[in-house]
Backbone as numpy.savetxt, mean C-alpha at the origin, in Angstrom:
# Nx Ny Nz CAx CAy CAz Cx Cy Cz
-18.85 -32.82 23.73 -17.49 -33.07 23.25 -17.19 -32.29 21.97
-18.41 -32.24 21.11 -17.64 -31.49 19.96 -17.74 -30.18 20.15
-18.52 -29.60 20.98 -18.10 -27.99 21.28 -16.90 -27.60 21.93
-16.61 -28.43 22.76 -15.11 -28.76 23.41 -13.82 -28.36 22.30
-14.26 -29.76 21.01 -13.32 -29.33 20.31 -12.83 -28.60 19.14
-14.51 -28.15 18.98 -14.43 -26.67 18.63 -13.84 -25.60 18.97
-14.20 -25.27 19.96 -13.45 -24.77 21.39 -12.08 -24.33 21.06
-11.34 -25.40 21.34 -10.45 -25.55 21.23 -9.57 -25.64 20.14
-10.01 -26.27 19.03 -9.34 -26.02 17.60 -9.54 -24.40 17.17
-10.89 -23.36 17.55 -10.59 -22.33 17.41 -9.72 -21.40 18.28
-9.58 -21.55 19.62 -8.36 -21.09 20.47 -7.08 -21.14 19.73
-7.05 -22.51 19.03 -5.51 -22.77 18.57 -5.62 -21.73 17.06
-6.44 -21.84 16.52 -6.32 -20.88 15.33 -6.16 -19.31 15.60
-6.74 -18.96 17.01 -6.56 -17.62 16.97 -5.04 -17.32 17.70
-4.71 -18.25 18.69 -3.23 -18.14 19.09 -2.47 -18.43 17.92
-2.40 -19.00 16.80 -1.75 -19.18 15.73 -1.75 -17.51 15.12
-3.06 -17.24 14.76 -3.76 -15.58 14.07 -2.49 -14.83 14.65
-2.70 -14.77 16.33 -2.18 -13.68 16.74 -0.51 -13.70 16.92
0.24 -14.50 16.71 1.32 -15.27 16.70 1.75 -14.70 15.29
1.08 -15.23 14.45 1.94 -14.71 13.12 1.35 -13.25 12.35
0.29 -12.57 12.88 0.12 -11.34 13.02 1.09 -10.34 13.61
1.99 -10.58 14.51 2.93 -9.87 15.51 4.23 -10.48 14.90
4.01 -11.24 14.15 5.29 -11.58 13.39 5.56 -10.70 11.80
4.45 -10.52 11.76 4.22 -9.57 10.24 4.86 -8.19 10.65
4.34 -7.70 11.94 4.24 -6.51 12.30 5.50 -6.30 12.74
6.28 -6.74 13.16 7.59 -7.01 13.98 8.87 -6.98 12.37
8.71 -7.95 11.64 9.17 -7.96 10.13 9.29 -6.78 9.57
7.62 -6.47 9.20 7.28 -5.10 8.18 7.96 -3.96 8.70
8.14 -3.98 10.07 8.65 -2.35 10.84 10.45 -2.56 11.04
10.53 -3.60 10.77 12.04 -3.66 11.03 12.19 -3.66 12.38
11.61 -5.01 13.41 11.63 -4.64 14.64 10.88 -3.06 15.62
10.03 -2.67 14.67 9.16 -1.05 15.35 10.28 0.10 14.65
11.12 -0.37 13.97 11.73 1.04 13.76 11.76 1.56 12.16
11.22 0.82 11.47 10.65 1.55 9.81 9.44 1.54 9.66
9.09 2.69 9.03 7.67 3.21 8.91 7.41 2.46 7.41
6.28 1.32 7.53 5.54 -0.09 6.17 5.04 0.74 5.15
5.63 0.29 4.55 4.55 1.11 2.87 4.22 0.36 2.03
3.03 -0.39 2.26 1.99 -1.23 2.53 1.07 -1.02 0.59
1.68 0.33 -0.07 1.14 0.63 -1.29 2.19 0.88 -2.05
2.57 -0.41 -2.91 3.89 -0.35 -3.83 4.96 -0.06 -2.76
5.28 -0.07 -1.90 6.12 -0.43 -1.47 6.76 -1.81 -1.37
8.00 -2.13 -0.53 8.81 -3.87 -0.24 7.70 -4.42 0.45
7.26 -3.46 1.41 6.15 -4.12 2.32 5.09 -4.99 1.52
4.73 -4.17 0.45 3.37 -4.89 -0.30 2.83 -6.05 -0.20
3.42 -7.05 -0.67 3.18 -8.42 -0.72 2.84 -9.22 0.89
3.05 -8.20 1.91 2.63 -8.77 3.26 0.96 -8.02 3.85
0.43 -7.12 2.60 -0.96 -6.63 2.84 -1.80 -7.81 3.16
-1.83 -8.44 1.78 -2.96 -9.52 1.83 -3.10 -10.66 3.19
-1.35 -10.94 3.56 -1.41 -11.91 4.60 -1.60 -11.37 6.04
-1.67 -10.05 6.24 -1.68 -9.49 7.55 -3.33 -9.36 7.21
-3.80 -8.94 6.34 -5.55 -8.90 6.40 -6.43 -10.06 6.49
-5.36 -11.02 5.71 -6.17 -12.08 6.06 -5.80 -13.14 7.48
-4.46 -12.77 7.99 -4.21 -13.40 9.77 -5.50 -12.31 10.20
-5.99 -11.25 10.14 -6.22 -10.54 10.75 -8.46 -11.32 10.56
-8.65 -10.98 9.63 -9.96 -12.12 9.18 -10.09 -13.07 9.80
-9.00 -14.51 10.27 -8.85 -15.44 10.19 -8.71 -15.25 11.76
-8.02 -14.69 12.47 -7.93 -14.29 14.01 -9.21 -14.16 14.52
-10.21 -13.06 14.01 -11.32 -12.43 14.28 -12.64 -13.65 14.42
-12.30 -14.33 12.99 -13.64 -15.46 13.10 -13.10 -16.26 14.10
-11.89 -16.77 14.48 -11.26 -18.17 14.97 -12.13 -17.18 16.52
-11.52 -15.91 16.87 -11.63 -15.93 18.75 -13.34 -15.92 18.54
-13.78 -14.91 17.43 -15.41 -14.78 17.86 -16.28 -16.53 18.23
-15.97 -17.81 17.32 -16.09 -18.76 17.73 -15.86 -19.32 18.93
-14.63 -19.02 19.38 -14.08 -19.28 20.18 -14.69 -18.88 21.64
-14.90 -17.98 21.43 -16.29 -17.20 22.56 -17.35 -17.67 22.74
-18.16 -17.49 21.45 -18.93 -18.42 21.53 -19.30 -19.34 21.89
-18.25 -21.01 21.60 -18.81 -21.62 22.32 -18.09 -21.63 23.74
-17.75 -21.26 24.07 -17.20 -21.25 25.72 -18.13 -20.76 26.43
-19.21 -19.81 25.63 -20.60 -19.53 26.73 -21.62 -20.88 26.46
-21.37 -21.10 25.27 -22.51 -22.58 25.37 -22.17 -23.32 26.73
-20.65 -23.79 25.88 -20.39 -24.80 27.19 -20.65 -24.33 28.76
-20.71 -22.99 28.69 -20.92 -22.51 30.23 -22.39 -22.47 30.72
-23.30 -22.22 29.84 -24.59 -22.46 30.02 -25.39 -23.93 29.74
-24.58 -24.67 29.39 -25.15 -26.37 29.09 -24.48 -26.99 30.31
-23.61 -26.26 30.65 -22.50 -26.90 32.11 -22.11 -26.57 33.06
-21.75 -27.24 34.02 -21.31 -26.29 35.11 -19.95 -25.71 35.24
-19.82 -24.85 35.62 -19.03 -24.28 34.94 -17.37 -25.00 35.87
-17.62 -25.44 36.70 -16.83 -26.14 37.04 -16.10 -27.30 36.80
-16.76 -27.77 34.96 -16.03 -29.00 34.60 -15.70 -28.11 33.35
-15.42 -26.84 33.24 -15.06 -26.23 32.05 -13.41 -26.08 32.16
-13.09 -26.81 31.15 -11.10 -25.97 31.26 -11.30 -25.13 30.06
-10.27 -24.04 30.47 -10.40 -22.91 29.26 -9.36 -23.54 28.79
-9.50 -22.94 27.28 -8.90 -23.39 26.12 -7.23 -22.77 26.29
-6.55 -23.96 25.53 -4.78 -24.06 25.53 -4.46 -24.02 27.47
-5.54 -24.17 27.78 -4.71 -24.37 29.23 -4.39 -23.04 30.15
-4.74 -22.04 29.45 -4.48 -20.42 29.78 -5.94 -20.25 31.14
-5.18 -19.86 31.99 -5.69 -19.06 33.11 -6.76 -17.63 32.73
-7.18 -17.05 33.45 -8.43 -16.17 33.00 -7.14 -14.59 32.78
-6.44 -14.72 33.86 -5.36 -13.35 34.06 -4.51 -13.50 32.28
-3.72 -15.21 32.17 -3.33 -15.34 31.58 -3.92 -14.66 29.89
-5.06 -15.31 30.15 -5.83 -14.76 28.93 -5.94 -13.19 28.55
-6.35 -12.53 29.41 -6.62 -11.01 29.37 -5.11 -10.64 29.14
-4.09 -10.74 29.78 -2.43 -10.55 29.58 -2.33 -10.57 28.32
-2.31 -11.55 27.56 -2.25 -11.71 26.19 -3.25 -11.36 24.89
-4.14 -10.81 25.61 -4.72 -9.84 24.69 -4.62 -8.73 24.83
-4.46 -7.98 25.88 -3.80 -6.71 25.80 -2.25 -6.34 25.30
-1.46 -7.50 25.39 -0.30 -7.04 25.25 -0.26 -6.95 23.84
-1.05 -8.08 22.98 -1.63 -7.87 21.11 -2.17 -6.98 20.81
-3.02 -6.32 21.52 -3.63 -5.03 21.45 -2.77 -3.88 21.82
-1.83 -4.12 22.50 -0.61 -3.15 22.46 0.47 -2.94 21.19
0.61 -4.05 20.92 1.65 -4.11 19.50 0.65 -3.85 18.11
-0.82 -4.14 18.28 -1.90 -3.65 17.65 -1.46 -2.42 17.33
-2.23 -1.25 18.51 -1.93 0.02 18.87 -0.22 0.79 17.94
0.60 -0.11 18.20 1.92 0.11 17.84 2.20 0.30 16.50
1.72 -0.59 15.80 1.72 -0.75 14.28 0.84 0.48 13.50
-0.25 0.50 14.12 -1.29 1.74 13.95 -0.41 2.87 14.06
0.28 2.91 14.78 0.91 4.66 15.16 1.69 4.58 14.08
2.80 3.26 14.28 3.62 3.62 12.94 3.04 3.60 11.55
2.30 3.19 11.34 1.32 3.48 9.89 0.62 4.59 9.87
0.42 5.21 10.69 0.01 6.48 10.48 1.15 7.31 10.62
1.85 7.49 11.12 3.18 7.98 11.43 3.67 8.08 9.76
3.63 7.10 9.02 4.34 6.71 7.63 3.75 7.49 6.70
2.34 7.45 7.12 1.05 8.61 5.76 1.81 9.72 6.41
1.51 10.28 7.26 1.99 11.48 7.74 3.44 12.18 7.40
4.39 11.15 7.14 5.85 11.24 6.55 6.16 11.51 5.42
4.88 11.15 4.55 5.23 11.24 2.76 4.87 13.06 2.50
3.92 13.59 3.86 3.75 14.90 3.24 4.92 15.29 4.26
5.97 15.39 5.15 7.24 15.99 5.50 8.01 16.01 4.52
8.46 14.93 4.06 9.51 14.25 3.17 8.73 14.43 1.89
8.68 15.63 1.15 8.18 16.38 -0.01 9.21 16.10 -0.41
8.31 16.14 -2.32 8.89 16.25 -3.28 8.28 16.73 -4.43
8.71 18.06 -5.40 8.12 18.48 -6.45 8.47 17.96 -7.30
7.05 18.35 -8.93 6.71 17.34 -10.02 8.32 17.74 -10.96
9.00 19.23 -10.23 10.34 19.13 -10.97 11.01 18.10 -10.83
11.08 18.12 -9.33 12.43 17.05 -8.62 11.92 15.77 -9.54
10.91 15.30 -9.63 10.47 13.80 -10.13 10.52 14.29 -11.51
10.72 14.85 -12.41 10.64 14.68 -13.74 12.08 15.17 -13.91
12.89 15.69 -13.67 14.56 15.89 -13.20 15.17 14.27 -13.16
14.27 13.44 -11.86 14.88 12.43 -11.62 14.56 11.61 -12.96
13.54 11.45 -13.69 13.13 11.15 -14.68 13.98 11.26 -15.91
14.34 12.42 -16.01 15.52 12.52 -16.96 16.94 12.10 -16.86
16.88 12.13 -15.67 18.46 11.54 -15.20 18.39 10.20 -15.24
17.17 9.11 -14.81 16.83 7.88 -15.34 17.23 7.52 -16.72
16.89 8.27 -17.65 16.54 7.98 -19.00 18.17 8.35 -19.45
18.28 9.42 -19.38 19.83 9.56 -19.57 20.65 8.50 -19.61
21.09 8.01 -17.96 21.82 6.79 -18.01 21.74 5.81 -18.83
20.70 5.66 -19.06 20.25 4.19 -19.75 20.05 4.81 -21.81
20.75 5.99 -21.81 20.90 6.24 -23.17 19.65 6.12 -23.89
18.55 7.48 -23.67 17.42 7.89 -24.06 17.54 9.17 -24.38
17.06 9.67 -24.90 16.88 11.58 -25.00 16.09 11.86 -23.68
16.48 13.12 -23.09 15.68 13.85 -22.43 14.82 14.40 -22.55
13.97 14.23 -21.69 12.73 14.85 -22.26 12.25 16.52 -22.13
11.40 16.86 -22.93 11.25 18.23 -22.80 10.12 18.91 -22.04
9.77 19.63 -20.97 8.86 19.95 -20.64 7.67 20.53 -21.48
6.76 19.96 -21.50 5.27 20.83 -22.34 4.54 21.47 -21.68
4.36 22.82 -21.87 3.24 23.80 -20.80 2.01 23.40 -21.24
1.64 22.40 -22.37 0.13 22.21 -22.48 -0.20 21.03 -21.56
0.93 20.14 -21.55 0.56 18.79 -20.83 0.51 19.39 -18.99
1.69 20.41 -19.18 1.77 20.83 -17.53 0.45 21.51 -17.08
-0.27 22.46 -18.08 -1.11 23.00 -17.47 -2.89 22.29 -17.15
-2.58 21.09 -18.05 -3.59 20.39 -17.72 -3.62 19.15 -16.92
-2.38 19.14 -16.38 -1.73 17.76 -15.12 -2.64 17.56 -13.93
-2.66 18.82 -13.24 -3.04 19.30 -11.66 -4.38 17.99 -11.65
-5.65 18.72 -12.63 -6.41 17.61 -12.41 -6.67 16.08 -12.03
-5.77 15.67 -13.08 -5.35 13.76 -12.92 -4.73 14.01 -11.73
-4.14 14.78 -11.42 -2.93 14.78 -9.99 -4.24 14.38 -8.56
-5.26 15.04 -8.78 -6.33 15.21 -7.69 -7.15 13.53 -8.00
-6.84 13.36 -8.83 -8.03 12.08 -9.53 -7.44 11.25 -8.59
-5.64 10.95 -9.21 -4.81 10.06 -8.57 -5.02 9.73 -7.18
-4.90 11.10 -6.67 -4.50 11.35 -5.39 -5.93 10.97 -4.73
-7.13 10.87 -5.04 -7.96 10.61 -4.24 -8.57 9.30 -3.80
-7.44 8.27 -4.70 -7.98 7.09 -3.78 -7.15 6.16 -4.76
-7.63 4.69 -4.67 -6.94 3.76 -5.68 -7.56 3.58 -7.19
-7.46 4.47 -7.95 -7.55 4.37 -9.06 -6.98 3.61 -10.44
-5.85 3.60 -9.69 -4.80 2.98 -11.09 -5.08 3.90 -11.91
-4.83 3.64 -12.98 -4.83 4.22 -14.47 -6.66 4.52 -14.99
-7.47 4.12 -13.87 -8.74 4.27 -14.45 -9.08 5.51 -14.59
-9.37 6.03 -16.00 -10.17 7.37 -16.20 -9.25 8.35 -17.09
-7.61 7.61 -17.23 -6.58 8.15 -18.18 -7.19 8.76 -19.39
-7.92 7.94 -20.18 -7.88 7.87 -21.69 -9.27 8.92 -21.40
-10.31 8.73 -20.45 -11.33 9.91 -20.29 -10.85 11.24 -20.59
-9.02 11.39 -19.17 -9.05 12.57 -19.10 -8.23 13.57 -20.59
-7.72 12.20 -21.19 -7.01 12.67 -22.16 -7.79 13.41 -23.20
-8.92 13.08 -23.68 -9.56 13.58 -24.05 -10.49 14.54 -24.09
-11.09 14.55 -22.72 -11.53 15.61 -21.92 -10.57 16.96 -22.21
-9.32 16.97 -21.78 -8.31 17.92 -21.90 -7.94 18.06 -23.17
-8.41 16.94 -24.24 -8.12 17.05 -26.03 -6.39 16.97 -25.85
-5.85 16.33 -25.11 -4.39 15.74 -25.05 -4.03 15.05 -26.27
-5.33 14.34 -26.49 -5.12 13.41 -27.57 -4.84 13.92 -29.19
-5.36 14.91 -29.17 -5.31 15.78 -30.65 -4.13 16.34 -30.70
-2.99 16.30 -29.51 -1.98 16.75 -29.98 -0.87 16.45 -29.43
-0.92 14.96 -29.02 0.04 13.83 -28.82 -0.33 12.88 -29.16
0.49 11.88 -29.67 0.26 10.41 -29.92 1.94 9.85 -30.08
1.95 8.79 -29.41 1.33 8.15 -28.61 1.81 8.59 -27.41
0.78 8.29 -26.15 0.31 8.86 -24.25 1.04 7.77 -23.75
1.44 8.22 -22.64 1.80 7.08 -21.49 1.77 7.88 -20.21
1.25 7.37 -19.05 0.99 7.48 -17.70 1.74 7.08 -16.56
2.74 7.99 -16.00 3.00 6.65 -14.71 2.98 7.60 -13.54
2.28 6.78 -12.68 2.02 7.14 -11.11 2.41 6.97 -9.69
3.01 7.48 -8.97 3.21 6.67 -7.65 2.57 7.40 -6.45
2.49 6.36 -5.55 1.54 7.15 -4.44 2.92 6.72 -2.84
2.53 7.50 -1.84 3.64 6.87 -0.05 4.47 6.65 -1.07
5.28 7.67 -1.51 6.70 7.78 -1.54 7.41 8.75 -0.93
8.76 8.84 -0.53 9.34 9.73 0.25 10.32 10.69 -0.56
10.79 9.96 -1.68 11.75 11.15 -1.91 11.29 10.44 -3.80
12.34 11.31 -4.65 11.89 10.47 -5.96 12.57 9.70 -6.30
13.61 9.22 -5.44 14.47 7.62 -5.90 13.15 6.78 -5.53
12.45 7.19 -4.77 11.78 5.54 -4.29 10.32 6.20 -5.68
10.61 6.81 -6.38 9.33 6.29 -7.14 10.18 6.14 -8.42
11.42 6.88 -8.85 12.23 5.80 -9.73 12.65 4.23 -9.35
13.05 4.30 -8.56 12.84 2.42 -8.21 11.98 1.63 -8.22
10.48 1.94 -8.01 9.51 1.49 -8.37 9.12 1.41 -10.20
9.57 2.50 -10.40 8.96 2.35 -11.56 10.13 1.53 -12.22
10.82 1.63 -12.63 12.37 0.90 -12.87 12.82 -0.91 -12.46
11.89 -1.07 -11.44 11.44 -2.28 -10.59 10.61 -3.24 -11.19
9.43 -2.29 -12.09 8.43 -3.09 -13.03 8.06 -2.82 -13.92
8.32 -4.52 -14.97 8.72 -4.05 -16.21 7.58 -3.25 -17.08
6.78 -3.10 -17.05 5.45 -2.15 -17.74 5.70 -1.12 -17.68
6.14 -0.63 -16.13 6.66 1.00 -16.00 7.77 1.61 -16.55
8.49 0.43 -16.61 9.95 1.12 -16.90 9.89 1.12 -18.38
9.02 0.43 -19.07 8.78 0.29 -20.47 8.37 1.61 -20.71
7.17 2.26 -20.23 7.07 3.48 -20.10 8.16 4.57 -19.58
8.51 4.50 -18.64 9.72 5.55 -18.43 10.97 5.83 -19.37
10.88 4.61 -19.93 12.79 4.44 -21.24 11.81 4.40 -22.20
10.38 4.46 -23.01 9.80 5.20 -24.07 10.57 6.22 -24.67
10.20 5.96 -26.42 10.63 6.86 -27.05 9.63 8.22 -27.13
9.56 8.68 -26.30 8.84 9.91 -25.58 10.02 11.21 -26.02
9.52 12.19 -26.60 10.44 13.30 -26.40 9.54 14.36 -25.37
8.56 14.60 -25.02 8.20 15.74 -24.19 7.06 15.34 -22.90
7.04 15.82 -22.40 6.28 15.14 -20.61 5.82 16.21 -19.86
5.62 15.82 -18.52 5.16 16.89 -17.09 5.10 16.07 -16.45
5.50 16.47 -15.17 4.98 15.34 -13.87 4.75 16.77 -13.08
3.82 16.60 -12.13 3.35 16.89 -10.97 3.15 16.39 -9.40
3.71 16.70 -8.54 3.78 15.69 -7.10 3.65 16.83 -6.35
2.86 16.10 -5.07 2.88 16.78 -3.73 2.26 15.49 -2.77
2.86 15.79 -1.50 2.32 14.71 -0.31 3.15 12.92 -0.55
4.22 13.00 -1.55 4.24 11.70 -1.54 3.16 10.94 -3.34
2.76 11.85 -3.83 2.09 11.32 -4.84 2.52 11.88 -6.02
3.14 11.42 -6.73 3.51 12.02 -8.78 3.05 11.17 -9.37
3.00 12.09 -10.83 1.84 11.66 -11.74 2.63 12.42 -12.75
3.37 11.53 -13.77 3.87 11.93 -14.70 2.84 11.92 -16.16
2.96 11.86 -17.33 2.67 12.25 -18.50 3.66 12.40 -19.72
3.48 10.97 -20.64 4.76 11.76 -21.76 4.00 11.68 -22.84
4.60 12.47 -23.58 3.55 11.66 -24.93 5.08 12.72 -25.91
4.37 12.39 -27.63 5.36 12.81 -28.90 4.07 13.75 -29.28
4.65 15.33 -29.52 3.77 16.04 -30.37 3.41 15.59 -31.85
2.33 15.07 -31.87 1.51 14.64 -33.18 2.31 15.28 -34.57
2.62 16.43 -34.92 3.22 17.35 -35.79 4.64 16.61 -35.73
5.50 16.34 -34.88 6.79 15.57 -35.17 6.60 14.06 -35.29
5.17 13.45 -35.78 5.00 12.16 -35.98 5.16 11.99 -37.55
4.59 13.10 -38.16 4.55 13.07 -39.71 5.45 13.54 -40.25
């Protein structure tokens, strides 16, 4: 009896899993037709719950398997009812057709990485949009620096190679001796963006960034390619004193 309702309380957890898994996926895409941006994107906040329906699916059916061979080898298999009442066709039906909308979500998420390098944008266009940000909101514009520009590319590759955040900033600042001839630095980054409104809206969106972006900063660089910029402002040290 209690493998029974084991059994069965895990059936119901994974038909629950897969139920509100296809509800995430269905949401996040706008019905299959917007490509999720799952990193600082609107999507964001539905990462953790689609990984964890997705965790929570995986242990519930692997149990769920499990004991349905106990019970099949302690029993005959003729006093076995499969779990929620589902037929053997029934069963296979409904896992392929999850494994189809599976499949589906996959394409469009890859489809979406694949979109941020079509839908280019250079570190001009984003430091342009940058100034036109700051503008509105009654800041000085900022000035381009060929020392900060020519030592950008690097952090640009750092950024770009995985989830870093801000780790390794203050390394590279120094490394590059940035620091000897700005004070005070500020950093802001975005990664799966499509054009540079959506990484001014992001940054503009939260308040740390935008604290940084409307900084009393007079000179900068940004650099972007693939969907990824990586700005830089800082005040030449010499106009501090």
């Amino acid at each position: 009896m209690k493998l029974k309702k084991i059994n069965n309380i895990t059936a119901i957890l994974w038909a629950l899993a897969c139920l509100f898994f296809a509800f995430i996926i269905v949401y996040t895409t706008k019905g299959m037709t917007h490509d999720p941006n799952f990193s600082g994107g609107p999507e964001t906040p539905w990462l953790f719950p689609m990984l964890s329906t997705i965790g929570i699916g995986a242990i519930s059916f692997g149990l769920m398997v499990l004991t349905w061979l106990v019970i099949l080898i302690k029993k005959d298999k003729s006093e076995y009812k499969p779990p929620l009442g589902l037929s053997t066709k029934k069963a296979v039906f409904s896992v392929v057709l999850l494994g189809l909308i599976g499949l589906v979500f996959l394409i469009g998420y890859r489809n979406a990485n694949s979109g941020y390098k079509k839908a280019n944008y250079t570190g001009q266009q984003l430091f342009d949009s940058m100034n036109e940000y700051r503008l509105a909101n009654g800041k000085l514009e900022l000035k381009l620096d060929p020392y900060i520009c020519d030592n950008l590319v690097a952090r640009y590759l750092k950024v770009k190679s995985g989830d870093v955040g801000h780790e390794g900033f203050e390394e590279w600042v120094k490394n590059e001796e940035i620091d000897k001839k700005f004070a005070p630095i500020a950093e802001l980054y975005i990664k799966d963006t499509y054009t540079t409104k959506d990484a001014i809206d992001f940054w503009s969106g939260s308040p740390g960034h935008r604290l940084s972006l409307l900084g009393d900063f007079s000179v900068g660089c940004a650099y972007a390619n693939e969907g990824v910029g990586v700005a830089v402002l800082g005040n030449p040290i010499q106009a501090n004193k």
